[in-house]
C-alpha positions as CSV (number, residue, x, y, z in Angstrom):
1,X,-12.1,9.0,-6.9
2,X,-15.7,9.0,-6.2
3,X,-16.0,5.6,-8.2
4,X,-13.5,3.9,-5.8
5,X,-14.7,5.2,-2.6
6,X,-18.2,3.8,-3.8
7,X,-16.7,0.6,-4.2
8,X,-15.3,0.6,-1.0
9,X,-18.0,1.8,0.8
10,X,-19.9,-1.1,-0.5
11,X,-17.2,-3.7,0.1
12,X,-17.6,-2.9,3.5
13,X,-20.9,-2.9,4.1
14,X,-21.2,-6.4,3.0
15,X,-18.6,-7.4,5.4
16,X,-20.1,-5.9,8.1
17,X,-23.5,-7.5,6.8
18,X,-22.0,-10.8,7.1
19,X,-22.5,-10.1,10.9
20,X,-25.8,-12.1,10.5
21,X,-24.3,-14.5,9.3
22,X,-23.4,-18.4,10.6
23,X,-19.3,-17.5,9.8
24,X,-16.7,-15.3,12.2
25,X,-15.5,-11.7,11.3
26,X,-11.5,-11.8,11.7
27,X,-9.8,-7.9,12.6
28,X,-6.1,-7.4,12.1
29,X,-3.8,-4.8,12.5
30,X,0.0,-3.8,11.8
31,X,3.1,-2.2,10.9
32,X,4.6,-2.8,7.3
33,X,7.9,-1.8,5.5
34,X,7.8,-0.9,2.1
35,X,11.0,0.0,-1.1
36,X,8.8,1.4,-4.2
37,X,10.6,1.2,-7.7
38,X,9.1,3.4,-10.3
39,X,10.0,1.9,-13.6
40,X,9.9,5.1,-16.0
41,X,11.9,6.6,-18.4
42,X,13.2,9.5,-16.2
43,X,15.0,8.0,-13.9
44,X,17.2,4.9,-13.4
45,X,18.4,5.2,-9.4
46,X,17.9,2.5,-7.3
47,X,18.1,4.1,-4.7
48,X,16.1,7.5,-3.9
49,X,15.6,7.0,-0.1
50,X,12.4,5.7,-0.7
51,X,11.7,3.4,2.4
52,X,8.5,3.8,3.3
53,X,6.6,2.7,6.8
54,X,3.1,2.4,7.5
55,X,0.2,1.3,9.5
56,X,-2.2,-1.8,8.0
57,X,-5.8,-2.9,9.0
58,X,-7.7,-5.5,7.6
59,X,-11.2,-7.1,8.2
60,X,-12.1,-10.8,6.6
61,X,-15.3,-12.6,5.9
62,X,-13.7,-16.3,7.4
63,X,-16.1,-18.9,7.6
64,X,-15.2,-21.8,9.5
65,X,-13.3,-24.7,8.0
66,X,-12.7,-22.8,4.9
67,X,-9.6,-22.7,2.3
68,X,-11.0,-19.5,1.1
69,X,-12.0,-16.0,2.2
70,X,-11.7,-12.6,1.2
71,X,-10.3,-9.9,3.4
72,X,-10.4,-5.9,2.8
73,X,-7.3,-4.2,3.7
74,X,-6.5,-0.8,4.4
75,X,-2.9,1.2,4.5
76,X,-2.0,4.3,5.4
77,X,1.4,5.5,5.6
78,X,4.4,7.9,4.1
79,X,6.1,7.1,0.6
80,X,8.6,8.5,-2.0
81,X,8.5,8.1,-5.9
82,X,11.3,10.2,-8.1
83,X,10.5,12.6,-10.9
84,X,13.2,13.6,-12.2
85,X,16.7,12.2,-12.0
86,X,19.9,14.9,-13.1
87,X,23.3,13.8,-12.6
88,X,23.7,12.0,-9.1
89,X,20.5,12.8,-7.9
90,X,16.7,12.5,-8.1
91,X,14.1,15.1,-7.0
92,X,11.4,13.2,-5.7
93,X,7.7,13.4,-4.4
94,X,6.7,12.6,-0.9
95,X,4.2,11.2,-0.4
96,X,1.1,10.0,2.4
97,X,-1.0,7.1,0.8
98,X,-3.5,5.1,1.4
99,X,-3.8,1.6,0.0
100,X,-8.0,0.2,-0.4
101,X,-7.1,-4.2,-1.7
102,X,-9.9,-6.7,-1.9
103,X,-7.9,-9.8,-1.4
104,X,-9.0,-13.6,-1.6
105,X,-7.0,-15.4,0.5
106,X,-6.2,-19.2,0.0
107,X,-5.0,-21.2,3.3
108,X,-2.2,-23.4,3.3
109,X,-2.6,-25.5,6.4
110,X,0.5,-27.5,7.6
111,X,0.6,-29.7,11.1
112,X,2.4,-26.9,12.9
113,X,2.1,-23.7,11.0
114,X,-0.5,-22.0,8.1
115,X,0.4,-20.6,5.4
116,X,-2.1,-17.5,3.5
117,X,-1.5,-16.9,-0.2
118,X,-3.7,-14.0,-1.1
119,X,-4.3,-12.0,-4.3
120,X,-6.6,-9.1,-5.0
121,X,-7.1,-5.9,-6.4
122,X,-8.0,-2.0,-5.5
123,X,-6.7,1.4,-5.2
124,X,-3.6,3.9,-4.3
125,X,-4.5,7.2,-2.8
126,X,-1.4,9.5,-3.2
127,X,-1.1,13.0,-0.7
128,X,1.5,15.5,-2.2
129,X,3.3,16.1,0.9
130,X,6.1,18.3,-1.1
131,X,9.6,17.6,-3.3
132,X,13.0,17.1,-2.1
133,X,16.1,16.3,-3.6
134,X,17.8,12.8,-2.8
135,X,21.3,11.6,-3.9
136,X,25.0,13.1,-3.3
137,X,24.7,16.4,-2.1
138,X,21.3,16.8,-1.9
139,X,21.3,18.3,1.2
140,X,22.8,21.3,-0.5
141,X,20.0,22.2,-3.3
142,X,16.2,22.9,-2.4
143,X,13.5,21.5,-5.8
144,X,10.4,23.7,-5.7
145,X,7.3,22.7,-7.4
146,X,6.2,25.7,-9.9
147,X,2.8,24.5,-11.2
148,X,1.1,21.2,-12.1
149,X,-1.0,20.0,-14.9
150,X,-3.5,16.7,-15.2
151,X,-3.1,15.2,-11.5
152,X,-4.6,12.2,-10.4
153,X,-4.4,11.4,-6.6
154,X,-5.9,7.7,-7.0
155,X,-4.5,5.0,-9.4
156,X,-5.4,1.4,-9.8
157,X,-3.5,-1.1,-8.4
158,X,-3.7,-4.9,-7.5
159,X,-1.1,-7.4,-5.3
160,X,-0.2,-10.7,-4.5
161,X,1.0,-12.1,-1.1
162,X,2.0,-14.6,1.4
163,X,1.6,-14.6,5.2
164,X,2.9,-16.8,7.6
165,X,1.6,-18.5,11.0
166,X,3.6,-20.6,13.0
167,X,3.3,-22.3,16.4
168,X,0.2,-23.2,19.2
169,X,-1.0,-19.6,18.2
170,X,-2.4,-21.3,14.5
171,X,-5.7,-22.6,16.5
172,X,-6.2,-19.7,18.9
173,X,-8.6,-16.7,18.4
174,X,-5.5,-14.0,19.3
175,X,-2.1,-15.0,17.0
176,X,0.7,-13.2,15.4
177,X,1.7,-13.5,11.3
178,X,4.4,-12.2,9.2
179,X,4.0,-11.0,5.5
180,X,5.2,-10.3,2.2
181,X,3.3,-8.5,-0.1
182,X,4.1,-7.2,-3.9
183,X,2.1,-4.0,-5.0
184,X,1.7,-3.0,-8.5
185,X,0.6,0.5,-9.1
186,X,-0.5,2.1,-12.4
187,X,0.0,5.4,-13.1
188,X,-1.2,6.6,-16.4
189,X,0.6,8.0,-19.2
190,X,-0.7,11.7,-20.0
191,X,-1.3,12.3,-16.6
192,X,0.5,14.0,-13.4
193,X,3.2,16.4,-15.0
194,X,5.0,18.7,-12.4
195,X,7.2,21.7,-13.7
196,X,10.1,22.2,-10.6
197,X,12.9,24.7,-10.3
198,X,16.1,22.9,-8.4
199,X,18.2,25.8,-7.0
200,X,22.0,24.5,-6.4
201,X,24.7,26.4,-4.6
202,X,26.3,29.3,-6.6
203,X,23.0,30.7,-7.6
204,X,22.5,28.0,-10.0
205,X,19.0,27.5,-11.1
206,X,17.4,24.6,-13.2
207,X,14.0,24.5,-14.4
208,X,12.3,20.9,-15.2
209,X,9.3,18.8,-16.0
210,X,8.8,15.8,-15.6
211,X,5.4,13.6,-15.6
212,X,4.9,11.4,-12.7
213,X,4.2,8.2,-14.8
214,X,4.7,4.4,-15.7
215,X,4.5,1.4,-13.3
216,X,5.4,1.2,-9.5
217,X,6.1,-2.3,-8.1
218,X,6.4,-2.2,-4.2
219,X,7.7,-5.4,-2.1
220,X,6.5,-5.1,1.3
221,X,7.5,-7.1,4.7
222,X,4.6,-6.2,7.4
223,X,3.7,-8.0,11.2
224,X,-0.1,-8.1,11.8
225,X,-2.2,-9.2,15.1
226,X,-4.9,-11.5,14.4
227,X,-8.3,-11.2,16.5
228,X,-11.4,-13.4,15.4
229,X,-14.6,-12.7,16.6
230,X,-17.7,-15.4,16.7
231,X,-21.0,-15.8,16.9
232,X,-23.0,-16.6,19.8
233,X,-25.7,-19.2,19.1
234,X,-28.5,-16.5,18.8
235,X,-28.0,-13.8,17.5
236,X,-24.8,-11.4,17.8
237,X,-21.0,-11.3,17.6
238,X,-19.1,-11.4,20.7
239,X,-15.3,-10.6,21.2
């Protein structure tokens, strides 16, 4: 984990560096929408109520009259990813994460609108926030987590994107876009293996485990607020 927030730290110190330079620093912020699907071999539900909200910043690099600049973006929200799948249902792990992308983004320009088609990669941060038990009946049985073994909390990840700008707002410092992003998470084989207990009514206990393993892939619709800032002839930024 150390390694990554390194990286990070350093990412965003040359950002901020580029202060001094002849280019404008572009801040964004938003609310995103996310479905996870964890493609392993212990589970093959859909459907695990695993829609997940959030909050997104981001701060670019943009030179003027550019195709290209990168953007660092942060995410920080509340997720789901199943476990173990028995019958109808799935226990499942909730989740708060927090997303660290590099992105270079590639502009689109059309006479009314712009178009962003970004790719990068980065980090998932993942918060046990407890177990539950989705599906028919869940309601009904309570999944307890009895001990652990080899857990990670950040995985590597990278994405791919598209973002949207239509309208007068496409020249203005203050403008409105709409996203769709695709997330790929990695979480490593070996690693992350919970043993639960799922109590169901009757007295009926089951004992499990279950590694938290194999590939995520995310689709994400978010709305972000675009502010850029530029430099005075001089010496500083100015809002």
């Amino acid at each position: 984990m150390a390694h990554y927030i390194r990286q990070a730290t350093c990412i965003i110190f040359f950002l901020f560096f580029s202060f001094y330079c002849k280019a404008q620093i572009e801040l964004s912020t938003g609310f995103e929408a996310s479905y996870p699907e964890l493609l392993n071999s212990n589970n093959t539900r859909m459907n695990y109520g695993q829609i997940s909200f959030g909050i997104r910043a981001g701060i670019a690099y943009k030179p003027e009259e550019t195709q290209f600049f990168p953007i660092l973006n942060l995410s920080y929200g509340r997720t789901r990813l199943p476990l173990q799948q028995f019958g109808k249902n799935v226990a499942a792990l909730n989740f708060n994460y927090i997303n660290v992308m590099l992105n270079e983004n590639f502009i689109v320009t059309f006479p009314k609108s712009q178009l962003f088609i970004y790719g990068g990669i980065g980090f998932s941060y993942l918060i046990n926030k407890g177990i539950t038990v989705a599906g028919t009946g869940g309601e009904t049985m309570q999944a307890t987590i009895d001990s652990t073994a080899n857990i990670n909390k950040a995985f590597p990840a990278m994405n791919i994107g598209f973002e949207y700008n239509y309208g007068e707002s496409t020249s203005k410092d203050l403008y409105l876009t709409m996203g769709l992003n695709f997330q790929y998470i990695l979480l490593l084989a070996g690693r992350n293996t919970y043993y639960i207990n799922v109590a169901e009514p009757g007295n009926n206990n089951y004992p499990y485990h279950a590694s938290l393993t194999g590939n995520v892939i995310s689709p994400q619709f978010y709305i972000a607020i675009h502010y850029k800032m530029h430099r005075k002839r001089g010496s500083s930024m100015y809002l």
